[in-house]
NURO-50507 format. One record per atom (N, C-alpha, C, O, CB): x, y, z; residue in one letter; residue number from 0. Coordinates in nm, 4 decimals. Glycine has a CB too. Layout:
// residues N
         xx         yy         zz   code   pos
          X          Y          Z      a   NUM
...
// end
This chain:
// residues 115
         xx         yy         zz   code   pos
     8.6100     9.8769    10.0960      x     0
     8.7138     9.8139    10.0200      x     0
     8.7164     9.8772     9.8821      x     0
     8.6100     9.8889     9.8215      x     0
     8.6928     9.6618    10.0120      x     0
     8.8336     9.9202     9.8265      x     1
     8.8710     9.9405     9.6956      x     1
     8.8412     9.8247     9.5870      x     1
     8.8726     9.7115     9.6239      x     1
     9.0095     9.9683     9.7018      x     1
     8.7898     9.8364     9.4690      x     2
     8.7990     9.7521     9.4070      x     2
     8.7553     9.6252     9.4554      x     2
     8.6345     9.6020     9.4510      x     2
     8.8975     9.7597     9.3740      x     2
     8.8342     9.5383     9.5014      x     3
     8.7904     9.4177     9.5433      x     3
     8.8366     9.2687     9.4548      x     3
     8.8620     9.1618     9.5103      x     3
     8.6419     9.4411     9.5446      x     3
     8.8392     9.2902     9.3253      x     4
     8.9057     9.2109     9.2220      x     4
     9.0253     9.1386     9.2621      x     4
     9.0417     9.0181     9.2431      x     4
     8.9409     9.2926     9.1144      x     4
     9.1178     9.2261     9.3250      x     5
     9.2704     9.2000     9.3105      x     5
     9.2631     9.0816     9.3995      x     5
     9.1763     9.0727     9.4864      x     5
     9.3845     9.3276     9.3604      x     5
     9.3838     8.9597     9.3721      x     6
     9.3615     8.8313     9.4468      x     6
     9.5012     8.8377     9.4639      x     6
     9.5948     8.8788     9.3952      x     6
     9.2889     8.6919     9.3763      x     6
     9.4849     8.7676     9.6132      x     7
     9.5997     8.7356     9.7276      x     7
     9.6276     8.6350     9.7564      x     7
     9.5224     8.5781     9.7856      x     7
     9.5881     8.7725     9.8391      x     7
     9.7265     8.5556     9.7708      x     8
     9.7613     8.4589     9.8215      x     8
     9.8045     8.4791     9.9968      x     8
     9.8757     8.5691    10.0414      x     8
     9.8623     8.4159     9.7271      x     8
     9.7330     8.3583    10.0833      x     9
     9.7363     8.4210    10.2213      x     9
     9.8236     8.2804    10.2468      x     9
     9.8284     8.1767    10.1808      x     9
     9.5686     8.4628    10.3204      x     9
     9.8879     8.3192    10.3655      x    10
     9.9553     8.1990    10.4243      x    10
     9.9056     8.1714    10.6181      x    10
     9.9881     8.2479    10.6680      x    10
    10.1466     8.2387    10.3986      x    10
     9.8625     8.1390    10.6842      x    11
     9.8664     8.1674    10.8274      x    11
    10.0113     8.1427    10.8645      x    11
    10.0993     8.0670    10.8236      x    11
     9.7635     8.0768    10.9133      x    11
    10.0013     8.2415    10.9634      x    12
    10.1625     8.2202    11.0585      x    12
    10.2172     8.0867    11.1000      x    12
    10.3385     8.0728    11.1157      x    12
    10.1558     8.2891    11.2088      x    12
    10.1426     7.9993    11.1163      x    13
    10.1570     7.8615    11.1616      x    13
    10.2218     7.7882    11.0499      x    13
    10.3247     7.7217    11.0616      x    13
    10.0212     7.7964    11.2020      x    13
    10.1628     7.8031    10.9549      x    14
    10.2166     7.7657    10.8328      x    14
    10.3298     7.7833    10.7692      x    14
    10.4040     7.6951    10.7259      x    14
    10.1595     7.7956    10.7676      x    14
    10.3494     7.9461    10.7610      x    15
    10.4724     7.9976    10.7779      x    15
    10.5653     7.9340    10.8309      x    15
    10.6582     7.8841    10.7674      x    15
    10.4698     8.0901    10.8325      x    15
    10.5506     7.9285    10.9551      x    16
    10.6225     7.8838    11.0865      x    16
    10.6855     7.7341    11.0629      x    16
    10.7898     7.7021    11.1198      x    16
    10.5086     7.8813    11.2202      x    16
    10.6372     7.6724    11.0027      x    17
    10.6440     7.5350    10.9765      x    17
    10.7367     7.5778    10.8278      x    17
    10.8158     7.4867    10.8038      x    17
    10.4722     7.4421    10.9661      x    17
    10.7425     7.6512    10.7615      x    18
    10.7634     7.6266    10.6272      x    18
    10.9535     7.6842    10.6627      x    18
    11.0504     7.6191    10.6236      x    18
    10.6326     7.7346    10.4976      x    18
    10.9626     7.8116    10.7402      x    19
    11.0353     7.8344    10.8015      x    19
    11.1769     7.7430    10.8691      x    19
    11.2972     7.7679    10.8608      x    19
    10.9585     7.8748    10.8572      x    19
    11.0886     7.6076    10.9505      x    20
    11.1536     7.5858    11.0833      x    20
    11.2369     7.4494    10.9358      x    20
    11.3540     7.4146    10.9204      x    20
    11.0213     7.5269    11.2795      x    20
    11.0955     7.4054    10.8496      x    21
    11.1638     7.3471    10.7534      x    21
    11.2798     7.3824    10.6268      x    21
    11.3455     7.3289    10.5375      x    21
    11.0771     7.3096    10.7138      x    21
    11.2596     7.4747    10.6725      x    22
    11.3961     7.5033    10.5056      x    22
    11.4811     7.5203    10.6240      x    22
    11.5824     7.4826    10.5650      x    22
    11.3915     7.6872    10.3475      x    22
    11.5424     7.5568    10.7936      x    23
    11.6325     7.5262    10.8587      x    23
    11.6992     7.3876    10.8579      x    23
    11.8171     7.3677    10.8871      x    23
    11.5949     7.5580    10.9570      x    23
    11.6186     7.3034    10.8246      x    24
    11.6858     7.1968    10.8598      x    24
    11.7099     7.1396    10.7242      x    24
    11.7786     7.0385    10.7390      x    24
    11.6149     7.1091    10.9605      x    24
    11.6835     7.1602    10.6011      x    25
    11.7138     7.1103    10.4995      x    25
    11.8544     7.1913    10.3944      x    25
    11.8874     7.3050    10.3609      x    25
    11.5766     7.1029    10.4435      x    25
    11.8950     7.0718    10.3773      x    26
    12.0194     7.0847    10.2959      x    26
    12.0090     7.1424    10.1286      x    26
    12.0943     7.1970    10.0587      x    26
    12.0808     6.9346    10.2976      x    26
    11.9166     7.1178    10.1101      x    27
    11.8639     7.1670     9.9650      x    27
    11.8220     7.2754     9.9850      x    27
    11.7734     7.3282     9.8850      x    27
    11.7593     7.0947     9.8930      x    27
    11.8202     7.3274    10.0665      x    28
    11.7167     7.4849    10.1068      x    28
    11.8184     7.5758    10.1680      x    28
    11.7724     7.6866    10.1956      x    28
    11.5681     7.4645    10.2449      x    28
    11.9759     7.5535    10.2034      x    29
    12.0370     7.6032    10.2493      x    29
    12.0878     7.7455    10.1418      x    29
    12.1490     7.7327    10.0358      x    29
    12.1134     7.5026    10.2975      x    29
    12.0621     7.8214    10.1774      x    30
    12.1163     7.9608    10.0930      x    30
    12.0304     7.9910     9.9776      x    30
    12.0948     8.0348     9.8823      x    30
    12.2723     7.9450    10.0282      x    30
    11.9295     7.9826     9.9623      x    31
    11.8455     8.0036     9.8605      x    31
    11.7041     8.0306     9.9178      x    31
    11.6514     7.9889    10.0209      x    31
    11.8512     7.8891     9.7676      x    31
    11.6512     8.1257     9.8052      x    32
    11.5174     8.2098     9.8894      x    32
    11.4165     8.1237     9.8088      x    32
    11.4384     8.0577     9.7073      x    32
    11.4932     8.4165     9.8641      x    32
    11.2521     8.1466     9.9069      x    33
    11.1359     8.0830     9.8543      x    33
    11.0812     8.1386     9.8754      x    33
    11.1006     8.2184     9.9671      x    33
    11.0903     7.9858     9.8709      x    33
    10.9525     8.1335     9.7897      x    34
    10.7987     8.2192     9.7780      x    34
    10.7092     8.0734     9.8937      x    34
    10.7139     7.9509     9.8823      x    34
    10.7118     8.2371     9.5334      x    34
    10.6302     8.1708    10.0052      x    35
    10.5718     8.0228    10.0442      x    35
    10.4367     8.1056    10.0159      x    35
    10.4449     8.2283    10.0095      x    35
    10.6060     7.9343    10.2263      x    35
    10.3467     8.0591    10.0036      x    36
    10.2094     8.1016     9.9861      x    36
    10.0758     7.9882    10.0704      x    36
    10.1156     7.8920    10.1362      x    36
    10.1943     8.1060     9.8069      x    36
     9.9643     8.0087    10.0602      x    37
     9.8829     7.9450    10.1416      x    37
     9.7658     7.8697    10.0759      x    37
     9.6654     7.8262    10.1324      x    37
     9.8398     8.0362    10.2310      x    37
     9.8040     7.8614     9.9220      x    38
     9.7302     7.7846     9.8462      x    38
     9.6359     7.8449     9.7410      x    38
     9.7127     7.9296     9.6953      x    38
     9.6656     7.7121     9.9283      x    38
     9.5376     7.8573     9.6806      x    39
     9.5041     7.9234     9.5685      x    39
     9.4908     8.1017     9.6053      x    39
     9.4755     8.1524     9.7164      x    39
     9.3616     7.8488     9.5146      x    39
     9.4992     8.1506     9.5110      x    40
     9.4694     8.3036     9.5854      x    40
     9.3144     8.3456     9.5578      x    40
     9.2362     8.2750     9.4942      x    40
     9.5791     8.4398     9.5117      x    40
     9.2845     8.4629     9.6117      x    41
     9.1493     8.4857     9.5998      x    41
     9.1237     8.6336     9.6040      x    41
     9.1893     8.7134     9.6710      x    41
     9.0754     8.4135     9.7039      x    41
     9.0333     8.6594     9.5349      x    42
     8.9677     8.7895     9.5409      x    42
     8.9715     8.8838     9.6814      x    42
     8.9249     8.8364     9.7851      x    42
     8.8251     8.7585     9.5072      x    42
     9.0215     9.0010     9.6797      x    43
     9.0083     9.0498     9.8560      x    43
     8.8720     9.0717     9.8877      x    43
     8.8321     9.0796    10.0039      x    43
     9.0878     9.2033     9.9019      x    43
     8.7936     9.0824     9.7800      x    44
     8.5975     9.0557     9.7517      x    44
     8.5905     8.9175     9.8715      x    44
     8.5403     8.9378     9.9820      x    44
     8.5313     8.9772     9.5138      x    44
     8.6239     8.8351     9.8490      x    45
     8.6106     8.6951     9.8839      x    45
     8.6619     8.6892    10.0276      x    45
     8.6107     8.6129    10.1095      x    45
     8.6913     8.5971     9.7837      x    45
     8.7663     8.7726    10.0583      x    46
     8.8237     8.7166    10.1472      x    46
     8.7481     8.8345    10.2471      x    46
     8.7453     8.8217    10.3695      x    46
     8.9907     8.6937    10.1289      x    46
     8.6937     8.9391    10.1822      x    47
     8.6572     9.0171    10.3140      x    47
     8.4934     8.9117    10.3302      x    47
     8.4398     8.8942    10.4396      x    47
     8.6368     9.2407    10.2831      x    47
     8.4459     8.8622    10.2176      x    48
     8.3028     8.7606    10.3013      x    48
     8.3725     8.6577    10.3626      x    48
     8.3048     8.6127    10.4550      x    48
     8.1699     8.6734    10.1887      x    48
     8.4693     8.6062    10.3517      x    49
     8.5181     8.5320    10.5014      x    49
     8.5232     8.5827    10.6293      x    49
     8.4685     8.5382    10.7301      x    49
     8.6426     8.4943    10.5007      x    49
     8.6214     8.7179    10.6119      x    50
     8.6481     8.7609    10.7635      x    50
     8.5004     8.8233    10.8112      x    50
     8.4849     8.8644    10.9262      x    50
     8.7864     8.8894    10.7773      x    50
     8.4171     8.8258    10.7337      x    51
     8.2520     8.9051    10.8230      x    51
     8.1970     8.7170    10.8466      x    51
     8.1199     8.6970    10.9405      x    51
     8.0792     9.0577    10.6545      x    51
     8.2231     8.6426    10.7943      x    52
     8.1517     8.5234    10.8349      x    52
     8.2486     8.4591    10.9572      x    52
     8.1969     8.4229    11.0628      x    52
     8.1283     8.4165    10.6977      x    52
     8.3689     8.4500    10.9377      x    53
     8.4672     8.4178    11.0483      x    53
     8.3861     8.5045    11.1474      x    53
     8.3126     8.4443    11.2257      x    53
     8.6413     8.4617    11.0232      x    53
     8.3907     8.6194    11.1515      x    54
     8.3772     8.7205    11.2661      x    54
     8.2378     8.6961    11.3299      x    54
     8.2010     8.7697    11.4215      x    54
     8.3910     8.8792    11.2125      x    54
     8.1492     8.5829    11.2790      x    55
     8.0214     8.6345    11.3129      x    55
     7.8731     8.6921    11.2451      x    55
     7.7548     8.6582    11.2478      x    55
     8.0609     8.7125    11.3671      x    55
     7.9600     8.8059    11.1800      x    56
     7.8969     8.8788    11.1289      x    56
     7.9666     9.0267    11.0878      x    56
     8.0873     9.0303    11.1118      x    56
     7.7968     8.8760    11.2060      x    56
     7.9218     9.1225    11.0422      x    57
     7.9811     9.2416    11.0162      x    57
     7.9476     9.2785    10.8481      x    57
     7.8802     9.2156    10.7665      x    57
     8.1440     9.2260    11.0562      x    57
     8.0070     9.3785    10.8374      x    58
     7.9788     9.4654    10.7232      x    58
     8.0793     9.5313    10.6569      x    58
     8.1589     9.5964    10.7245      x    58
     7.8983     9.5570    10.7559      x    58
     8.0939     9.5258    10.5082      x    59
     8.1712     9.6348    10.3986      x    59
     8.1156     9.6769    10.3455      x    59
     8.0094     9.6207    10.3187      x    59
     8.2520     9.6146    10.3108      x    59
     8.1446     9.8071    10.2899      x    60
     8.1473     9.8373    10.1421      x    60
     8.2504     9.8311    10.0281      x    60
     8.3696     9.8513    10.0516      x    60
     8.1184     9.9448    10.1380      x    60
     8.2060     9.8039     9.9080      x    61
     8.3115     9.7932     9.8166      x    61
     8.2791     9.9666     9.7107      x    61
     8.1656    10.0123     9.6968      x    61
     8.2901     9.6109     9.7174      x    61
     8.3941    10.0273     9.6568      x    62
     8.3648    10.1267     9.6570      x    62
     8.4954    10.1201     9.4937      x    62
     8.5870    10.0386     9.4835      x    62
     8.3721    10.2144     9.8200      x    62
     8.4686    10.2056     9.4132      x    63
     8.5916    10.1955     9.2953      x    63
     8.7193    10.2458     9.3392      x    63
     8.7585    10.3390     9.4094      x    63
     8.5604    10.2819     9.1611      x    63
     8.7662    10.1591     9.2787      x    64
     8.9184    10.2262     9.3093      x    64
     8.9543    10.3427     9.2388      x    64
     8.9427    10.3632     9.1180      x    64
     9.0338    10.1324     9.2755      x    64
     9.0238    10.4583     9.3747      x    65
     9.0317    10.5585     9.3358      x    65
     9.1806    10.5987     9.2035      x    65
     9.2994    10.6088     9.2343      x    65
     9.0238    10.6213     9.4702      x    65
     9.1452    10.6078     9.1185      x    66
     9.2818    10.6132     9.0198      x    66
     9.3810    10.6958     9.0646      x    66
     9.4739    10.6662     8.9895      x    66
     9.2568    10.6643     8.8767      x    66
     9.4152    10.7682     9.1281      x    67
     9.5085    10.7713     9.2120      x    67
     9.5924    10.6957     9.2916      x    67
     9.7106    10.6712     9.3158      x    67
     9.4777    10.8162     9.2593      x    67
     9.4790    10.6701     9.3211      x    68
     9.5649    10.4855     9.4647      x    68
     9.5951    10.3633     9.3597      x    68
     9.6725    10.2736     9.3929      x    68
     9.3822    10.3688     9.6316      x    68
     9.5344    10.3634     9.2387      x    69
     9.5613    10.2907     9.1592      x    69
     9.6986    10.2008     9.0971      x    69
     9.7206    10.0815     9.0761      x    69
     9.5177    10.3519     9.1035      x    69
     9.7805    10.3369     9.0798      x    70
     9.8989    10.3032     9.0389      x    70
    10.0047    10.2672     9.1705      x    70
    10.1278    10.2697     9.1700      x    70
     9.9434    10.4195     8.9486      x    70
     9.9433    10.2447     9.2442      x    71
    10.0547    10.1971     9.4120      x    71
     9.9829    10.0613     9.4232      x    71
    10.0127    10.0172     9.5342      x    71
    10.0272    10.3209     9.6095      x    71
     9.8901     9.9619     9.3500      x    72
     9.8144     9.8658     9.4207      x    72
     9.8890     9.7692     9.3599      x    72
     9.9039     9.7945     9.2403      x    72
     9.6571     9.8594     9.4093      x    72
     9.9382     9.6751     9.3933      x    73
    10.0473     9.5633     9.3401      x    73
     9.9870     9.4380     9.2558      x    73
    10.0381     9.3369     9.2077      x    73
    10.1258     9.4951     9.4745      x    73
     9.8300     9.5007     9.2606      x    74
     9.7734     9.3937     9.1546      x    74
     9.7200     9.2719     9.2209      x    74
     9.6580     9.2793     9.3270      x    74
     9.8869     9.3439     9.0517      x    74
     9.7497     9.1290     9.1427      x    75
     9.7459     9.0650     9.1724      x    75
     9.8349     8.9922     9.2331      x    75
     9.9430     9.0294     9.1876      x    75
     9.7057     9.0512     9.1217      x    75
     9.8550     8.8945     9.3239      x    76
     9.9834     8.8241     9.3904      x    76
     9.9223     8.7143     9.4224      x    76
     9.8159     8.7196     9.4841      x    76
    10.0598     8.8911     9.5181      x    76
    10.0024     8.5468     9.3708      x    77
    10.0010     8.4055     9.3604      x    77
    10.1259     8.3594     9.3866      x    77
    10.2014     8.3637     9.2895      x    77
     9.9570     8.3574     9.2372      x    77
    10.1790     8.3092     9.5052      x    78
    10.3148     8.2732     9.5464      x    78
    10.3311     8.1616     9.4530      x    78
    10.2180     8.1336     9.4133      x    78
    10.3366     8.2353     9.7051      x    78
    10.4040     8.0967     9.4075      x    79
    10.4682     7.9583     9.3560      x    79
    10.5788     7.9186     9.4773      x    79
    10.6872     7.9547     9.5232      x    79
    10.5547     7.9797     9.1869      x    79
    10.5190     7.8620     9.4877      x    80
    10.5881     7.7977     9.5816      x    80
    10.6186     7.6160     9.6274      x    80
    10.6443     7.5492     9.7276      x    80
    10.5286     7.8613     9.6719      x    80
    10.5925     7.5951     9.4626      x    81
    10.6010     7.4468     9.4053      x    81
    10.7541     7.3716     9.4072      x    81
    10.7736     7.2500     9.4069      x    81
    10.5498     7.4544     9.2433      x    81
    10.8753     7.4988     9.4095      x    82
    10.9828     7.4772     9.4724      x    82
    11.0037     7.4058     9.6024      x    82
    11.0247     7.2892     9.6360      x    82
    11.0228     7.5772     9.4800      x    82
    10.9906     7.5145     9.6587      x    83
    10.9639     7.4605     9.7882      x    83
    10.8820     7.3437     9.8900      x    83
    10.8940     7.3319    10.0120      x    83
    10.9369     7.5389     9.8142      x    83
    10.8107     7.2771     9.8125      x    84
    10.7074     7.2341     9.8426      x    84
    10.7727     7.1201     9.8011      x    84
    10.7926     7.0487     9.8994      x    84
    10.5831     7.2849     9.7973      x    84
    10.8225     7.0622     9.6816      x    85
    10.8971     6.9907     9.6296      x    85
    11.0282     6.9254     9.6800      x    85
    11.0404     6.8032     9.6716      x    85
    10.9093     7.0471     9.5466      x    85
    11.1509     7.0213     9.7448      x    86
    11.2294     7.0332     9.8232      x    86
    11.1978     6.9479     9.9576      x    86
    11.2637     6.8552    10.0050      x    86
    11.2427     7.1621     9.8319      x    86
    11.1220     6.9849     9.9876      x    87
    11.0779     6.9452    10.1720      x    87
    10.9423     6.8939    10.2030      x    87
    10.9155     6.8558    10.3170      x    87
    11.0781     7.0881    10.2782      x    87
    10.8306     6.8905    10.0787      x    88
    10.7327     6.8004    10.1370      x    88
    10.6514     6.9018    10.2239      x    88
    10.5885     6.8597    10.3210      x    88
    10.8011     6.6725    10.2236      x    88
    10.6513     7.0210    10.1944      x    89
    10.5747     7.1123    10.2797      x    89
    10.4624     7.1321    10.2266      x    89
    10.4483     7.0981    10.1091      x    89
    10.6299     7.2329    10.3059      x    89
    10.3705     7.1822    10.2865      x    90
    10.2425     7.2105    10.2736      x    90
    10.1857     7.3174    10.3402      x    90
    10.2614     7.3454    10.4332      x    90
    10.1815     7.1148    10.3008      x    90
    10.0605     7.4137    10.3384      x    91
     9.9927     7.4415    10.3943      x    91
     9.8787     7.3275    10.4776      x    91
     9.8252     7.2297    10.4254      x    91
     9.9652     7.5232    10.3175      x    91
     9.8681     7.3597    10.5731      x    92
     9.7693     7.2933    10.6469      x    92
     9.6280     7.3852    10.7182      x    92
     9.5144     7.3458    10.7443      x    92
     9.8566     7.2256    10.7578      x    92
     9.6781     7.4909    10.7311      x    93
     9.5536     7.5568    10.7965      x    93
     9.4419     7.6241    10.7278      x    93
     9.4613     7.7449    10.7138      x    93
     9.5952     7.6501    10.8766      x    93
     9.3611     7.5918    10.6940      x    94
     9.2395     7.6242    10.6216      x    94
     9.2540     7.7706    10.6121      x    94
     9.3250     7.8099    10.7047      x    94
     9.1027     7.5764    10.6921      x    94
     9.2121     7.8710    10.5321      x    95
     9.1914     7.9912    10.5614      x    95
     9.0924     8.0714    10.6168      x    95
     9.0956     8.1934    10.6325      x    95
     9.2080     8.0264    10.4883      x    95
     8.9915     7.9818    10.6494      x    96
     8.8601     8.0294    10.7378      x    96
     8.8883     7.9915    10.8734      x    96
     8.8282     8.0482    10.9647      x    96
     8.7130     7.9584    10.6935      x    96
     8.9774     7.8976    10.8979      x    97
     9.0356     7.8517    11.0289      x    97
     9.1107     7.9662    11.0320      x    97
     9.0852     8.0430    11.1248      x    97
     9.1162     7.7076    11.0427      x    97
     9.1994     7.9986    10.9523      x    98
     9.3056     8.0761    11.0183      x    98
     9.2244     8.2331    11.0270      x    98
     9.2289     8.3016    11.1292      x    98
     9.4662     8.0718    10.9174      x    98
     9.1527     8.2742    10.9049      x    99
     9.0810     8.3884    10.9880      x    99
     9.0055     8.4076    11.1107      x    99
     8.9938     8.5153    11.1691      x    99
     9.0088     8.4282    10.9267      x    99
     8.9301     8.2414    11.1637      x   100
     8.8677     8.2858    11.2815      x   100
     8.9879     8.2934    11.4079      x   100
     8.9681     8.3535    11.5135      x   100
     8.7398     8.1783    11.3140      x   100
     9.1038     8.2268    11.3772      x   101
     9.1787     8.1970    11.4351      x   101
     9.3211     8.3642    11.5090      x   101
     9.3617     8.4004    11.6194      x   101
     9.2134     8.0738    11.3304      x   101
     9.3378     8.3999    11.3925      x   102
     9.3478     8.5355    11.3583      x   102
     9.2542     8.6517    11.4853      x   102
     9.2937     8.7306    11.5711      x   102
     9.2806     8.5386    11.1895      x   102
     9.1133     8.6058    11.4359      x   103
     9.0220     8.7106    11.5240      x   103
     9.0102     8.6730    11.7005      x   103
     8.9862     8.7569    11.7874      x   103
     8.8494     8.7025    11.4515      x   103
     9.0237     8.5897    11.7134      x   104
     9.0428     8.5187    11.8235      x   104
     9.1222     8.5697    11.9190      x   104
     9.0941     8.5939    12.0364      x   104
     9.0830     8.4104    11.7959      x   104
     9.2545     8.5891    11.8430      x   105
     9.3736     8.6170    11.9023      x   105
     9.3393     8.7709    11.9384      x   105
     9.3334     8.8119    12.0544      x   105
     9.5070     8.5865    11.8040      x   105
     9.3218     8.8351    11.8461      x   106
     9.3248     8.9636    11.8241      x   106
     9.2255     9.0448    11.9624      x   106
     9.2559     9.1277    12.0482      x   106
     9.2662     8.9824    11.6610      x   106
     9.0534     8.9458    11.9169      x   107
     8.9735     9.0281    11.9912      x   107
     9.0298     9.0182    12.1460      x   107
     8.9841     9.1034    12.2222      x   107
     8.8191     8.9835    11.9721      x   107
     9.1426     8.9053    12.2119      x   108
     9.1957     8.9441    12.3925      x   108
     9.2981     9.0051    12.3504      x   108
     9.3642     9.0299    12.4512      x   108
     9.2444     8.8123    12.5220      x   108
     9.3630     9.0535    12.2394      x   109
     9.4749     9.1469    12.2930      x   109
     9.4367     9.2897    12.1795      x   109
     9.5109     9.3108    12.0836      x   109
     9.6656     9.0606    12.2709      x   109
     9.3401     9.3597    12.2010      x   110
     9.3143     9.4079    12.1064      x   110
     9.3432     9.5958    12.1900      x   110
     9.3213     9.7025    12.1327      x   110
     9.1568     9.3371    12.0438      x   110
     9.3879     9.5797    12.3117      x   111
     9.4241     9.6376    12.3759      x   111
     9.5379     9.6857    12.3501      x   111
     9.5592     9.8055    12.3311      x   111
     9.4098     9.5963    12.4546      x   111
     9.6514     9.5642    12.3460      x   112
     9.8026     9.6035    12.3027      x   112
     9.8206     9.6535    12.1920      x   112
     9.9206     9.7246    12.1818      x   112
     9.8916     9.5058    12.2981      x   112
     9.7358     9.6363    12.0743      x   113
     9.7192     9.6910    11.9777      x   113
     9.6984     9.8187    11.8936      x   113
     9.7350     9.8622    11.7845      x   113
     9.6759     9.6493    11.9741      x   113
     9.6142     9.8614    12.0079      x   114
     9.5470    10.0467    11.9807      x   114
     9.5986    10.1438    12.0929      x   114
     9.5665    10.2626    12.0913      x   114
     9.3444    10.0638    11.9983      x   114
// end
């Protein structure tokens, strides 16, 4: 991993999915765009010791970011999505250690269709 600092806001698909199926049916949400996000953001440091603990187990390295790749890395990213949330009563619900093991799950039986 590069760096490692930079923090993400994650959403699971389910969540999405829900946040989605809800701004369809709402009248206040009709023609207007939203940031949905998955609740505080976090270090990609942090989130890669989830996916090795989700997974089991496993291994990184964190390594400096090369200043080159530097100026393409989008930084940090924190959805607001207090609009929305406001609007329709939405929420995230799926933990993000749920949704990473949940994520790997999927992945490790179709990991075939993939590669």
């Amino acid at each position: 991993m590069w760096g490692g600092e930079q923090r993400r806001d994650l959403a699971y698909v389910d969540d999405v999915v829900d946040a989605f199926l809800r701004a369809a049916v709402s009248s206040e949400a009709k023609g207007r765009a939203f940031n949905i996000g998955g609740g505080a953001a976090l270090p990609l440091l942090e989130l890669a010791r989830l996916a090795v603990a989700a997974n089991g187990g496993g291994r990184f390295e964190v390594k400096a970011f090369p200043p080159d790749r530097l100026r393409i890395d989008i930084g940090d990213y924190e959805a607001d999505d207090s609009l929305f949330r406001d609007l329709t009563g939405w929420r995230p619900v799926v933990e993000l250690s749920d949704g990473l093991a949940r994520s790997l799950a999927y992945f490790r039986t179709r990991l075939g269709d993939y590669l």
